[in-house]
N, C-alpha and C positions, 0 to 999 in steps of 0.2 A: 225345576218344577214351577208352581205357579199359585198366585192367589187363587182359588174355587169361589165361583158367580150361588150365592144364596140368598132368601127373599127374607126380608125383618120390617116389621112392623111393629108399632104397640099402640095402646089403647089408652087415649085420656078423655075426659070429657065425655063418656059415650062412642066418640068416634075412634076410628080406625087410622092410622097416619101410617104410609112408607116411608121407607128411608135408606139410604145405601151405607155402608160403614160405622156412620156417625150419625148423631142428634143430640140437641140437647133441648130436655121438656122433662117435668115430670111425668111418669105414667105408671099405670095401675098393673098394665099386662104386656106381652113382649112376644111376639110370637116369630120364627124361625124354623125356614124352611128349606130344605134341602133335595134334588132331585132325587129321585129314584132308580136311576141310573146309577149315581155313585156307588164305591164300594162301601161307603162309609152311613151313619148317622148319627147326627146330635142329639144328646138326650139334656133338657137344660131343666130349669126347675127355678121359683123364686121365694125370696121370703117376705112379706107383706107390712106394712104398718098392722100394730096391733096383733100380730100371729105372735103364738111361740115356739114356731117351728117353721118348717118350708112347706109350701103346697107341694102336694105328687107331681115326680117327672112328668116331661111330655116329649113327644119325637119328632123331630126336625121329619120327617117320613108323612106325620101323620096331618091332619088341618085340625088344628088345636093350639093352645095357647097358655103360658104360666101365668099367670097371679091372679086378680080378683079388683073386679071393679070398683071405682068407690075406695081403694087401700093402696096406695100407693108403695112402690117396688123399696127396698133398702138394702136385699143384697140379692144376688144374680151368679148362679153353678152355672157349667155347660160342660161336658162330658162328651168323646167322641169314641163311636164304635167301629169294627169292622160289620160288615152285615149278617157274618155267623155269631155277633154276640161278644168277640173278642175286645175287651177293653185295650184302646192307645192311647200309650203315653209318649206315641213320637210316630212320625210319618203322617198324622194329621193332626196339625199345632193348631189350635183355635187360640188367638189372640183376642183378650176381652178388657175393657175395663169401664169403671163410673166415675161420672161426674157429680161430683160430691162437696158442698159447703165452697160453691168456686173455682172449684181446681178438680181435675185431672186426678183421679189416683193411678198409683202404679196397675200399667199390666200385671194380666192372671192367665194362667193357662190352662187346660187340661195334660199338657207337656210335662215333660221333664228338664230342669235347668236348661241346658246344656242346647236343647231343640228352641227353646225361648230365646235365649240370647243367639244362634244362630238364625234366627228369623228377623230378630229385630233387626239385628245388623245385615243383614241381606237387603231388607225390604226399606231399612231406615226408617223405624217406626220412631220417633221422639218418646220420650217422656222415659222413667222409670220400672225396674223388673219388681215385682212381689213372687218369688219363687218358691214358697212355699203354703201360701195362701189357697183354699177351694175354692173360693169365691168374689167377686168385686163387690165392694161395698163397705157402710160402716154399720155395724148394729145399732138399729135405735136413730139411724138417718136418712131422709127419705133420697133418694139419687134424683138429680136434677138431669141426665145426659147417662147416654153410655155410646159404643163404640167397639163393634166386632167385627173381625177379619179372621178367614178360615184359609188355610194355607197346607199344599198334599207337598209333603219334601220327600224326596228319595231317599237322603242319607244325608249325616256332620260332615263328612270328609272322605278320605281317600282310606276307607279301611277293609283288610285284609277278609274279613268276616271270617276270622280262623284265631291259630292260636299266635300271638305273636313273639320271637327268638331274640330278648335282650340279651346284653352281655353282664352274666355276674359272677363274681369273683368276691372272695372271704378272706380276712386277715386272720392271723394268727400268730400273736407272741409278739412283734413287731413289724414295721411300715415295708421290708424287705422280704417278709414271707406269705404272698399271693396265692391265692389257688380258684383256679376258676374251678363252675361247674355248670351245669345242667336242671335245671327246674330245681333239683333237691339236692341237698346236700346233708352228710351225719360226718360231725366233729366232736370231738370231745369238750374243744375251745373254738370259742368264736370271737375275736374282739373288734371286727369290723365289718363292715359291706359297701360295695360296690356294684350300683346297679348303672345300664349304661343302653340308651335307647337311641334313635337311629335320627340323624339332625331333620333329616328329609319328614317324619312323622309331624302328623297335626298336633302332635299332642308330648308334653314330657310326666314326669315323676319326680314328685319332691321324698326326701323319704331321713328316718332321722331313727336315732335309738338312744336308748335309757340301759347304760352301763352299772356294773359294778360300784357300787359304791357312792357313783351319784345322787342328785336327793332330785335329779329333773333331767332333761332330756338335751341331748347334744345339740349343735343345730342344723335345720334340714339343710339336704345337699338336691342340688338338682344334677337330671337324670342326662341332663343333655354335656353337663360337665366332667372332668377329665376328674373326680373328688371322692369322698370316701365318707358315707358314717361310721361315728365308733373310735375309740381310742386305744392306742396297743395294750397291753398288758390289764384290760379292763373287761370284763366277758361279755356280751351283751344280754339283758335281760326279758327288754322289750325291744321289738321294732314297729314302727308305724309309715302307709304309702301313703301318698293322695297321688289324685292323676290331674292334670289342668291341660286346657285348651294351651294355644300358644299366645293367644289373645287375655288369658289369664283366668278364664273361667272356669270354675273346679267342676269337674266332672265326677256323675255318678250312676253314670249309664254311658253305653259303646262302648268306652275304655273299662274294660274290667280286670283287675288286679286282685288275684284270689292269693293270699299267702296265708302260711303257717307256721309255726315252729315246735321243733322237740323240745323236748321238758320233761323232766321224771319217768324215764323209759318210755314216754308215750309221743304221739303226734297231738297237738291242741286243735280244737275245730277250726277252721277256716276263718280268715277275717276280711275283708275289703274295703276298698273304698266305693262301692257301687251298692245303691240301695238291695233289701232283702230278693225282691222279685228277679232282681237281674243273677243275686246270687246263688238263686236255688233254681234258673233255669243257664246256667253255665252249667252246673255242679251235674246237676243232670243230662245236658246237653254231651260234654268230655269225661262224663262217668268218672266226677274226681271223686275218691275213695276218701272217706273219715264224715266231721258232723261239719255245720254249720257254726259260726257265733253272730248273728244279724247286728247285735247291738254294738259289739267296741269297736274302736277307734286304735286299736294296738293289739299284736300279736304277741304272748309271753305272759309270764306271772308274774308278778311283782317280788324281787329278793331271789330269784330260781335263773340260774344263770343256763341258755339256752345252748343246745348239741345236735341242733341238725336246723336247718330253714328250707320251707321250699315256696317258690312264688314262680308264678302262671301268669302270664297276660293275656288276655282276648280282644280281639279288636273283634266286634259284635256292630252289624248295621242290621241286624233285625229293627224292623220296626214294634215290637210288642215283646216281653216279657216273661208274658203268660199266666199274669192276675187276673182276677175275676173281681165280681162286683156284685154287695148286695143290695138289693132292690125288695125295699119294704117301709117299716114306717116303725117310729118308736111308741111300747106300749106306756101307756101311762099308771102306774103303780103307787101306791100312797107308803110313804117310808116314814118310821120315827126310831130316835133312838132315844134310851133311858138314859139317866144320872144318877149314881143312889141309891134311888128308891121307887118300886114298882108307880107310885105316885108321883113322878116327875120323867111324864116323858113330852119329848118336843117331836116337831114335826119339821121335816127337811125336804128339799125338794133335788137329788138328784147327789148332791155335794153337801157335805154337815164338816166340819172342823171345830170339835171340842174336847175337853177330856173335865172327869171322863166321860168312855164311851161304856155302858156295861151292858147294856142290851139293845138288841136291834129286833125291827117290827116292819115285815114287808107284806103287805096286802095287794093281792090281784083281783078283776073285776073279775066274778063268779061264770061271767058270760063268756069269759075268755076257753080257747081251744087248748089250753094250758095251765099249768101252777107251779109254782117255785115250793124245793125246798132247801130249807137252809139251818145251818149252825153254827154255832162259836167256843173255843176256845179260850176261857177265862185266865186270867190269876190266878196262881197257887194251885188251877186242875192241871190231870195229867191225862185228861182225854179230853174229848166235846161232850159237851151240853147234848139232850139230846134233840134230832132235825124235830124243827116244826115246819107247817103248809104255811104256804100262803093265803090257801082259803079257810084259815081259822080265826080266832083273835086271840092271837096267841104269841108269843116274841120268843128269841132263843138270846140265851145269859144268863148274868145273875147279879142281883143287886151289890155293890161294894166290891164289886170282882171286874175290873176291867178286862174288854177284849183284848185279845192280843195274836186270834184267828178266827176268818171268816172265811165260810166255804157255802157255796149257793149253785143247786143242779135245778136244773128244768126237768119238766114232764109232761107228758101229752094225758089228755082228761082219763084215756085208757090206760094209764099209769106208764107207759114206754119212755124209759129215758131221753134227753135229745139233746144232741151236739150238732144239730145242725137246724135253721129255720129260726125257730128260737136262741136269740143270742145274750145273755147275761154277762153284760163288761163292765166288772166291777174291781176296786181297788181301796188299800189301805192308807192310812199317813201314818209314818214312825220315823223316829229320830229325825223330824225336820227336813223330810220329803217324800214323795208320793213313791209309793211304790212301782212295779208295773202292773199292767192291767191281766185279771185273771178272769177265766169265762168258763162258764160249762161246754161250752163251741168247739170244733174243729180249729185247729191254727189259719184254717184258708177263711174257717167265716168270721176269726179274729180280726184278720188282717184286712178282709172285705167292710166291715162295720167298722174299725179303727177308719180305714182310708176316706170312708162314704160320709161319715159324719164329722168328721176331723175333728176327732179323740187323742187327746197332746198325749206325749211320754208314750214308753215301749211295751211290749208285751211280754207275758212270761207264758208260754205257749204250753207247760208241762207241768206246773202245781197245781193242786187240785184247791188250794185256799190264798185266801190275800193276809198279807201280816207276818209275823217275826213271832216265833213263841218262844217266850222270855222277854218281847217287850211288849208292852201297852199301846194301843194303836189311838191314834187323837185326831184321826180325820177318817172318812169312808165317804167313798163315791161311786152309785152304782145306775146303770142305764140297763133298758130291759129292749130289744127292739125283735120284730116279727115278721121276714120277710122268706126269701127265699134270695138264692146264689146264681150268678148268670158267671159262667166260667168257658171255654173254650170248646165247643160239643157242636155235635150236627142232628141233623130231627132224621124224623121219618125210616128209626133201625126198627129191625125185627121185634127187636125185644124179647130176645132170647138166644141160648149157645149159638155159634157160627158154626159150621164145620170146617174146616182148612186143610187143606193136604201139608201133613208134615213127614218127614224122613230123616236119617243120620248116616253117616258114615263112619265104619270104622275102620280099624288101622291097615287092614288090608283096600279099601278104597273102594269096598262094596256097600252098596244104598240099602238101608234098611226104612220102610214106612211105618209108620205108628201112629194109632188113632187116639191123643191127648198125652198118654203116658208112655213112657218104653223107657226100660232097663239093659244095659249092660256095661261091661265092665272098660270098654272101645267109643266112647262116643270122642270122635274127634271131629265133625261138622256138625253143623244144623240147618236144613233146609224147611222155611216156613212159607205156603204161596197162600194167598188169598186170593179172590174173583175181582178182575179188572175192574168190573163193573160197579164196585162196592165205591159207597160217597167217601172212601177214605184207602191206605197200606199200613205197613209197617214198617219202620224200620230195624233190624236188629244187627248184635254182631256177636262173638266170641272172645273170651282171651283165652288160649292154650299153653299149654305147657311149654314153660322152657322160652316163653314170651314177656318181653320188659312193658308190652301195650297189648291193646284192641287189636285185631283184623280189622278190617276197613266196614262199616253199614253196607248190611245190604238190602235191598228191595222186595218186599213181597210178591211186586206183581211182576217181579226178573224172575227168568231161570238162572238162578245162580241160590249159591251158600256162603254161611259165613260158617269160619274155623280152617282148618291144614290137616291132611290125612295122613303129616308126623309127628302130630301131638295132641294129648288127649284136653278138651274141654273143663274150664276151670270156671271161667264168668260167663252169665249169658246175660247180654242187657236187651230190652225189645222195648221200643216206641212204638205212637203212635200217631199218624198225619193227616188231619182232613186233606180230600184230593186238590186242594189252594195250596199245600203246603202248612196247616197252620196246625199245629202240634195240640195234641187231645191228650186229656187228663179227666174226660168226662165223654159220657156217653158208649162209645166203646172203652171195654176193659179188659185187656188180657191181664190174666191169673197165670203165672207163671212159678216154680220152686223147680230144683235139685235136688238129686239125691247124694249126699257127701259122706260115706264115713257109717255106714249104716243106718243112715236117719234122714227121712226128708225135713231138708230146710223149711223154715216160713214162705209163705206164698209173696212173693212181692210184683206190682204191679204199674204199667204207664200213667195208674189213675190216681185219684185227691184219695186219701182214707176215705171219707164217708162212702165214695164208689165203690170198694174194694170193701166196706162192711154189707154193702149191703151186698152185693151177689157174691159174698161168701153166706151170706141169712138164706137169701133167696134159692140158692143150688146147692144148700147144703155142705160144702166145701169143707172137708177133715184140714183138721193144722192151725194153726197159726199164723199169721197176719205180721210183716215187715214193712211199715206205711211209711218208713225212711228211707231205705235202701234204694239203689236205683239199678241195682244187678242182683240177681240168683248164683251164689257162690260163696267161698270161703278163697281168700286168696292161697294159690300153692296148695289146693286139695282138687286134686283130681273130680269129677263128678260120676258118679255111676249110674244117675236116670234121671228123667226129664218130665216133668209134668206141663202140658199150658193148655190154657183155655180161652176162646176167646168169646166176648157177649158185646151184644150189639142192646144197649139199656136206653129207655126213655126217660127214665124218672127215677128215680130215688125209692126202693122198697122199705115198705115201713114196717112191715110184720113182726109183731114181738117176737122174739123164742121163748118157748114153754118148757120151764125145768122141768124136768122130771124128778118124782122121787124127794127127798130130803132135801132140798138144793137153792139155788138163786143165785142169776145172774148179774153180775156187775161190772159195768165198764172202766175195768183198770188199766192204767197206763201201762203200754207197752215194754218191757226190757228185751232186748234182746243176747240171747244166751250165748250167739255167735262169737268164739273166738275165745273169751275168757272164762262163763261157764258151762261147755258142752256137758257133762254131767249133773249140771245142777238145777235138775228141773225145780224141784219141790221148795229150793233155797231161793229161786227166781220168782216164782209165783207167790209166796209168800212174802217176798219184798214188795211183789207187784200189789197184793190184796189190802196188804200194811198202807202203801200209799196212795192208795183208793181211798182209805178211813181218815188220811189225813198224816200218819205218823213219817214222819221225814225220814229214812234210815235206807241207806244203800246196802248193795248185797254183798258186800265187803265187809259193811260193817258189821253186819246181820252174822254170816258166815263167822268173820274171827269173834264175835262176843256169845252169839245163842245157839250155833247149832254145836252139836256135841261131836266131838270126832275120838275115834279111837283109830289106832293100830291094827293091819291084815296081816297077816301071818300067808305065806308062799312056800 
């Protein structure tokens, strides 16, 4: 592929100056343009002498321009889309960077590692990589020069775009007792591994484990060697991959390495070395079965000697992900917190580090579309303080009582809760470091405002408060911003149910048609077609009975089906494709659940949760909601009926629900009853309501300490 021809100019002194690549001047404004023709555009944005923030994006599309006359530029974003809205972080690399105090600072991208340092070395760009940086610049310095080149690459290398076949093989007992296997393995004893990748690949695997008894980790073995982690007679406790280029560059995209290990009768969530976005669109993509862990660096418990492993490679040359991006601005909110005594409070601007901390004071302007509420968890209490507004003058604590939790929800002026538009990303300090960041948001508008604003440390996508209760918190830092979410979606749908011809088969190999629902006791296919014509298909497939995988995807706009008319229907997964090819998680929604065991499953869906609440609001939709799941099914339970639906949305429904009766609605985090409490409705929703209020307690715990059980007599 090839460097892409774009117009940049900027603005000093009044005038206007071009420039190809490179220059070095100071200047006020920066403008960048790009044809309309491309599949692509730039959205860049700057931040000014004397600002304390960044002016609003602008689009390489449009005749417009970042910064502001008379202020000269200090740091410089640029950002590259597809032209349906799809954020890239590879297949179009913009190489950027500033001339600052003399010197050249390192390159910045809107890239991914791996796509950065494949460019440079291609193109022979000199100078230094910043890979983790948003933007070029210094804070607080004005840029003398900058320097941009936009770049369309096909692909890293020679990869399979599927799943890739190492060789791996486990010890046991000693250095003579081998046993290869197959993606997964269940042993009683593990004391070794052997992973083993192919000479001819761009790419190897370094990979190492934390044994028995050790106080640290063996050392890593690479994948391209005839070598082993692990020690005989020592169990393995943990194991950890990385994937690197051949050229030495560690990779965290293309090469994706999804492993897990058993522990305590269970499978642990997933781990990799590929960032979050890459691993919840594999996870999705090969319908791998159990949860996520985004944040570690090693699979296993610490002291819990592991009895099964299973590792997955993907050689992945998509270009995109399938992140999204928010596009808005932060609100400005006046914060203080107390010490002592109602009479000693200070004022902080975003981040405070003190102790102690015992009350907190968050005020929004009156004129805002919104209001926070919020409350704390003191010393020596066994609940929360009660919530106070935003728009009062009023704090939540209590003098002499440090925090020790903080929980903060949004609300639209009509009182409607919101997790999404509004995002609240706030966090604790305890025991000498920051916690992760907690938000009233969606995990997608988490990781959209973490990525946008570059918000350091991790996120905890599933508490409902920041803090440790039993310890004192001695730092709080909280950000309020108000935008809205640009995710993977097409314009111009109905905005309303689709109709689809669907049908089944059963054991006898006769077609049955059904308009959303149908029951019986024989589904062994599913035939789903859509209209050619639609800006989008589907993909889906089955897994039936008596099956180790999937059937193969199939097409909505083929006559064909997925499933076998000698075995009954177990998982149903269904995608979603703008007609590019680019996978939708917005805009269209199919609504799809099973029926298993006398009871319809939860509704799960190709779309983001907040998609999936709302046209379950909007259509009234009976059930329950599965915003993790990426299949309709229970593994090894047959299914007896099939619900889906499918909606062509423009927008986001905001309509309150109106209790009825004695009642009120609350947005509680999700459990799902699948697999360990099918009987336990009233013991699950009541763990679920418990940690809505803040009380930490699993339904494990819940079940063996509070509920009461007696004896049935047969």
């Amino acid at each position: 592929m090839s460097k892409q021809a774009i117009s940049l100019s900027y603005l000093y002194g009044g005038k206007w100056i071009g420039f190809s690549d490179q220059t070095k001047s100071t200047m006020d404004c920066l403008k960048i343009k790009t044809s309309s023709n491309e599949s692509f555009y730039l959205q860049y944005r700057t931040w000014n002498k004397g600002m304390n923030g960044y002016y609003p994006y602008v689009k390489s599309t449009e005749n417009d321009y970042a910064g502001s006359s008379g202020k000269p530029i200090q740091q410089l974003q640029i950002q590259a889309y597809r032209n349906d809205g799809t954020k890239l972080v590879s297949g179009i690399v913009v190489m950027y960077r500033a001339f600052v105090e003399n010197k050249w600072l390192p390159w910045v991208s809107n890239a991914d590692p791996e796509w950065m340092d494949s460019v440079q070395s291609k193109y022979n760009l000199g100078g230094t990589l910043d890979t983790s940086s948003s933007y070029a610049g210094i804070s607080g310095k004005n840029i003398s020069g900058i320097e941009i080149r936009v770049y369309k690459e096909s692909s890293l290398g020679n990869y399979s775009g599927g799943e890739s076949n190492p060789s791996l093989s486990y010890m046991v007992g000693n250095e003579s007792n081998w046993k290869s296997f197959s993606k997964s393995t269940l042993s009683s004893r593990i004391d070794g591994i052997k992973i083993q990748t192919g000479s001819n690949k761009d790419y190897y695997l370094t990979y190492r484990t934390w044994n028995e008894g050790q106080s640290s980790y063996y050392p890593a073995v690479n994948s391209t060697e005839n070598d082993y982690a692990g020690s005989p007679g020592k169990a393995i406790q943990r194991l950890s991959i990385n994937v690197y280029r051949n050229n030495g560059t560690k990779l965290t995209s293309g090469i994706i390495v999804m492993y897990r290990v058993y522990t305590d009768s269970r499978w642990l969530p997933w781990v990799s070395n590929a960032d979050p976005e890459w691993m919840r669109n594999v996870k999705t993509k090969y319908s791998l079965n159990g949860t996520l862990d985004t944040g570690s660096s090693y699979a296993g418990i610490d002291g819990k000697n592991i009895g099964g492993v299973e590792i997955r490679i993907f050689e992945e040359d998509s270009l995109n992900a399938g992140s999204g991006s928010f596009v808005g601005s932060e609100e400005l909110i006046t914060t203080q917190y107390m010490a002592n005594s109602t009479s000693n409070w200070k004022s902080f601007n975003h981040k405070v580090m003190a102790s102690p901390i015992d009350g907190i004071k968050i005020q929004t302007n009156s004129n805002s579309d919104f209001y926070l509420r919020y409350k704390t968890w003191n010393e020596g209490q066994s609940y929360y303080y009660p919530e106070v507004t935003s728009l009062e003058n009023d704090y939540a604590g209590y003098p002499n009582k440090p925090i020790q939790g903080l929980s903060i929800s949004a609300y639209s002026k009509d009182g409607t809760k919101l997790t999404a538009g509004v995002v609240v990303m706030y966090r604790a300090y305890v025991d000498g470091r920051w916690l992760p960041w907690v938000s009233n948001a969606d995990p997608e508008w988490m990781q959209d405002v973490q990525e946008n604003y570059n918000l350091g440390g991790t996120l905890d996508v599933s508490s409902s408060y920041a803090g440790i209760i039993g310890k004192n918190i001695s730092g709080v830092e909280i950000y309020v911003f108000n935008g809205k979410s640009i995710s993977s979606s097409i314009g111009n749908l109905s905005g309303g149910k689709v109709a689809s011809t669907l049908s089944y088969i059963d054991e006898d190999s006769n077609w049955h048609s059904f308009t959303s629902t149908a029951s019986s006791v024989h589904i062994n296919g599913i035939k789903i077609k859509t209209d050619k014509d639609k800006p989008y298909y589907l993909l889906y497939r089955t897994w039936n009975e008596g099956k180790s995988y999937y059937y193969p995807f199939v097409k909505s706009t083929e006559n064909d089906y997925a499933g076998y008319p000698g075995g009954i229907v177990q998982l149903l997964n269904i995608q979603v494709y703008s007609k590019d090819d680019v996978k939708l998680t917005s805009g269209v929604v199919v609504m799809y659940r099973v029926h298993v065991g006398g009871s319809w499953l939860p509704w799960v869906s190709n779309a983001d949760p907040k998609w999936m609440r709302s046209v379950q609001t909007k259509y009234n939709l009976g059930g329950t909601l599965d915003t993790g799941a990426s299949y309709a099914g229970i593994d090894v339970q047959n299914i007896n009926g099939v619900e889906i639906y499918i909606y062509e949305e423009n927008e986001i429904y905001t309509k309150p629900q109106t209790p009825i009766g004695n009642s009120k609605i609350i947005q509680a985090p999700f459990i799902s009853q699948l697999g360990k409490y099918p009987t336990g409705c009233e013991s699950v929703t009541t763990v679920m309501a418990l940690n809505h209020i803040g009380i930490d307690i699993s339904v494990d715990k819940f079940i063996d300490s509070y509920l009461t059980k007696t004896g049935c007599s047969f």
